[in-house]
C-alpha positions in Angstrom: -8.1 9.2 -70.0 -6.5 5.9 -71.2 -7.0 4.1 -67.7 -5.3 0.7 -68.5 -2.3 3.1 -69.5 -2.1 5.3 -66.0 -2.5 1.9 -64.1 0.0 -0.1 -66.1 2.9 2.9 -65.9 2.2 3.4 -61.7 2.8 -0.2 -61.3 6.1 -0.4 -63.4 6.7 2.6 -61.6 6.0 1.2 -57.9 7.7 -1.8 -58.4 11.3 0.3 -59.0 10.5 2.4 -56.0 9.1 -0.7 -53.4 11.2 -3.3 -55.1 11.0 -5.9 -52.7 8.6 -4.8 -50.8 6.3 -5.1 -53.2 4.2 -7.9 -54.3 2.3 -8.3 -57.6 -0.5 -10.7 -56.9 -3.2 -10.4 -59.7 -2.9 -8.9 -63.7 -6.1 -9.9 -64.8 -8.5 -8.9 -65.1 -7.3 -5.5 -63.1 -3.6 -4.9 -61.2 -3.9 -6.0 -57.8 -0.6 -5.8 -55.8 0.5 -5.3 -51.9 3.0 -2.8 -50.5 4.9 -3.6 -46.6 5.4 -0.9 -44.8 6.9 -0.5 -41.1 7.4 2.0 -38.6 11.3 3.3 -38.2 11.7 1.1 -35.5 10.6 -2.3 -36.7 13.5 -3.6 -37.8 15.7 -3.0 -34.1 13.1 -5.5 -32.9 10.0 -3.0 -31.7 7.4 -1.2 -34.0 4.3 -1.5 -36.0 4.3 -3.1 -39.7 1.4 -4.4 -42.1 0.8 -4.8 -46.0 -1.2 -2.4 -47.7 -3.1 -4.2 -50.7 -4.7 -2.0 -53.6 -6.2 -3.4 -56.3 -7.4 -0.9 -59.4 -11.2 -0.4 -60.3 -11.9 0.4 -63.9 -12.0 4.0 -63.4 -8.7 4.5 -61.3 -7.2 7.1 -60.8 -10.8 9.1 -61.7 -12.8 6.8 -58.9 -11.2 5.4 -55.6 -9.3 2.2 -55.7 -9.7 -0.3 -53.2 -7.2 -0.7 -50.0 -7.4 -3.9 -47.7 -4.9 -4.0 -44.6 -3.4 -7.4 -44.2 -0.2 -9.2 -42.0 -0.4 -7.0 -39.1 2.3 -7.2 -36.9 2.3 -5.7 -33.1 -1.1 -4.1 -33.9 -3.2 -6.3 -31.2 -4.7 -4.1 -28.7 -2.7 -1.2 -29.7 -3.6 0.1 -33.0 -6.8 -0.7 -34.8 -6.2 -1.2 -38.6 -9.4 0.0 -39.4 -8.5 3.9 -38.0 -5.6 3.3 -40.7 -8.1 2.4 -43.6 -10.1 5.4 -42.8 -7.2 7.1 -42.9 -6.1 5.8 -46.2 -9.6 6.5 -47.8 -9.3 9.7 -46.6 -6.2 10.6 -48.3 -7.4 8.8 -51.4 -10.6 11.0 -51.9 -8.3 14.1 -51.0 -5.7 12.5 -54.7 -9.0 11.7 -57.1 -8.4 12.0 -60.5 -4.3 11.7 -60.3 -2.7 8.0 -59.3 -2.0 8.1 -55.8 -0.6 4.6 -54.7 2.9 6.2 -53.4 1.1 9.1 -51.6 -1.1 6.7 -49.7 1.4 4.7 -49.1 3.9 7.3 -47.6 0.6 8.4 -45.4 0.2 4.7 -44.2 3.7 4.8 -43.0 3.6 8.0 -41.4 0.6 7.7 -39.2 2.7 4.0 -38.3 5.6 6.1 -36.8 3.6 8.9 -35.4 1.0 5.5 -33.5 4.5 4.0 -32.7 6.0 6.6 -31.1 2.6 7.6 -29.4 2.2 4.0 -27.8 6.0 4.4 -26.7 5.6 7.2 -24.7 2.4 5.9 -23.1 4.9 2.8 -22.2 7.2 5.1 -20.9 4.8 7.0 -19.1 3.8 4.2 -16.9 7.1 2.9 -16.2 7.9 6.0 -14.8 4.9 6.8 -13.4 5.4 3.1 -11.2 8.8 4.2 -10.7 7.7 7.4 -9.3 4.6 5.9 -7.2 6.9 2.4 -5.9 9.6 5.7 -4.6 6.8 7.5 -2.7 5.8 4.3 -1.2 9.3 3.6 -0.1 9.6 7.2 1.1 6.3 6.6 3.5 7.8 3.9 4.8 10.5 5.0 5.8 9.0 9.0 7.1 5.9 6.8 8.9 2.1 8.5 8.6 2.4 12.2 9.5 0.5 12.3 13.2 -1.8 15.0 13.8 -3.6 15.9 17.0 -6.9 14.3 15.6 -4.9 11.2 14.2 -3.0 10.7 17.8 -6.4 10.7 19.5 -8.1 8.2 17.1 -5.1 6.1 17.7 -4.3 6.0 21.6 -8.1 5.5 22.0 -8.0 2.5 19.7 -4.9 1.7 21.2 -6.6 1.8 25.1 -9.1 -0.8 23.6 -7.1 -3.0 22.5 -4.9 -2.8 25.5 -7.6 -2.9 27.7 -6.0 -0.1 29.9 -9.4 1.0 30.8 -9.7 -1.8 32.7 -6.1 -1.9 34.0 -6.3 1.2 35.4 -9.5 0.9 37.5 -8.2 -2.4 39.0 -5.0 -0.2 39.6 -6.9 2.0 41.9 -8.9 -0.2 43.3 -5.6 -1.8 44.4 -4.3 1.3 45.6 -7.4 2.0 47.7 -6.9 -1.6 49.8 -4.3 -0.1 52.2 -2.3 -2.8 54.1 -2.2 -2.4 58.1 1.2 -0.7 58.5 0.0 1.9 55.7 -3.1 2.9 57.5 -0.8 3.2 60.7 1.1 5.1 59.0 -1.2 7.3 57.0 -4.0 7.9 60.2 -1.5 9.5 62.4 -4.4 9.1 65.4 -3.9 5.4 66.0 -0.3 7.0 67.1 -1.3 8.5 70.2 -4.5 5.9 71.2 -2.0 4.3 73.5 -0.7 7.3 75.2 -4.6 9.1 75.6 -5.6 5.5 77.3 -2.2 6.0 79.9 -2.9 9.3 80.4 -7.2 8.7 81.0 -6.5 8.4 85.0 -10.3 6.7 85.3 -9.2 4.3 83.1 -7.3 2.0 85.1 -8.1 1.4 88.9 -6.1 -0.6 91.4 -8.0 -2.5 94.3 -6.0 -2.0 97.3 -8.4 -4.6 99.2 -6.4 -7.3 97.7 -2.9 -6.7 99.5 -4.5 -6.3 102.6 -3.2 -9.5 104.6 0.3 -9.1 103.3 1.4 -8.3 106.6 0.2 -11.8 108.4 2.2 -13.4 105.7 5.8 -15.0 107.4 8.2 -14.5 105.2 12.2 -14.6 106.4 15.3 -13.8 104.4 16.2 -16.9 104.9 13.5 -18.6 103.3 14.2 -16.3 100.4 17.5 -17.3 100.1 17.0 -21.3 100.4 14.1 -21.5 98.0 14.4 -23.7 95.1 11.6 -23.4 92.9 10.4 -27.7 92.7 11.5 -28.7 96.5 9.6 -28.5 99.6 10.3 -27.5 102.8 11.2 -30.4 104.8 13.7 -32.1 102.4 17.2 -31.3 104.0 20.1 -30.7 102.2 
């Protein structure tokens, strides 16, 4: 096989089909030469791009040529270039022995697209699976914790403590307990008849007749009852 021929004719042959996009950098002593390629979306503003860079090896297209990825564009912590190289070398030991250039080049730009439109949906994933979780959140909000009979418990005991309730409600009946005056006269119904049961005890109160004896010697007139003026005595005239 005339190598120098089959390298020489895929170039002239590359450059019409990449023509500006591809970029002859060396001639001597071998072809080397770099391809762009881009994902269908690069040029709307989002997407994946690079430059493929081959250079021929004596043998080409019987032995592998070699590929370098260069000018990455959007790859950063999305796509590593060196799953696409492995890719490429892949699919140039699959074309040995034929020149391959435009199939490996056509492979680099599918598996762009297909890591593309993989790392969009992942994007789109999350925004809707936010979207989804910041709904539920305002959902709970406004439906409140669902109570159960455990869940009620847990919470009026917590609530008690930090009330203190427990404590409000023992001074509460302690309060209750200290009954004012009227309230135990009203709630012992037998301080209600100790007046009448010390009337009606006949023992209970005696009258000493001794001591109106000598009302009789006392001489006492009508008219004396009728010219007494409490404050004046008896001889003043009037």
């Amino acid at each position: 096989m005339d190598y120098n021929y089959e390298q020489t004719s895929e170039v002239e042959a590359l450059d019409s089909i990449y023509y500006g996009d591809m970029q002859i950098l060396e001639t001597e002593p071998l072809h080397k030469f770099g391809i762009s390629i881009k994902s269908e979306t690069f040029d709307e503003g989002e997407g994946l791009a690079c430059q493929l860079v081959f250079t021929y090896t004596p043998k080409y297209p019987d032995e592998l040529l070699l590929i370098e990825i260069e000018n990455e564009e959007n790859f950063e912590d999305l796509v590593d270039k060196n799953e696409l190289l492995e890719h490429l070398i892949q699919q140039g030991k699959e074309n040995l022995g034929m020149v391959m250039v435009f199939t490996l080049v056509s492979a680099g730009q599918e598996w762009l697209n297909e890591k593309w439109d993989h790392i969009k949906k992942e994007q789109e994933e999350k925004v809707l699976a936010k979207l989804k979780a910041d709904e539920e959140a305002e959902l709970k909000r406004f439906e409140g914790t669902r109570v159960t009979v455990e869940s009620f418990l847990a919470w009026r005991k917590q609530f008690e403590l930090d009330m203190n309730i427990q404590a409000k409600r023992e001074k509460e009946a302690k309060d209750k307990n200290k009954l004012t005056g009227k309230e135990l006269f009203l709630r012992d119904t037998t301080l209600n008849e100790s007046d009448l049961k010390f009337l009606d005890d006949g023992d209970a109160v005696k009258v000493d007749e001794s001591l109106f004896q000598d009302l009789d010697d006392l001489e006492i007139s009508d008219d004396d009852d009728e010219d007494y003026v409490p404050g004046r005595s008896g001889s003043e005239s009037d």
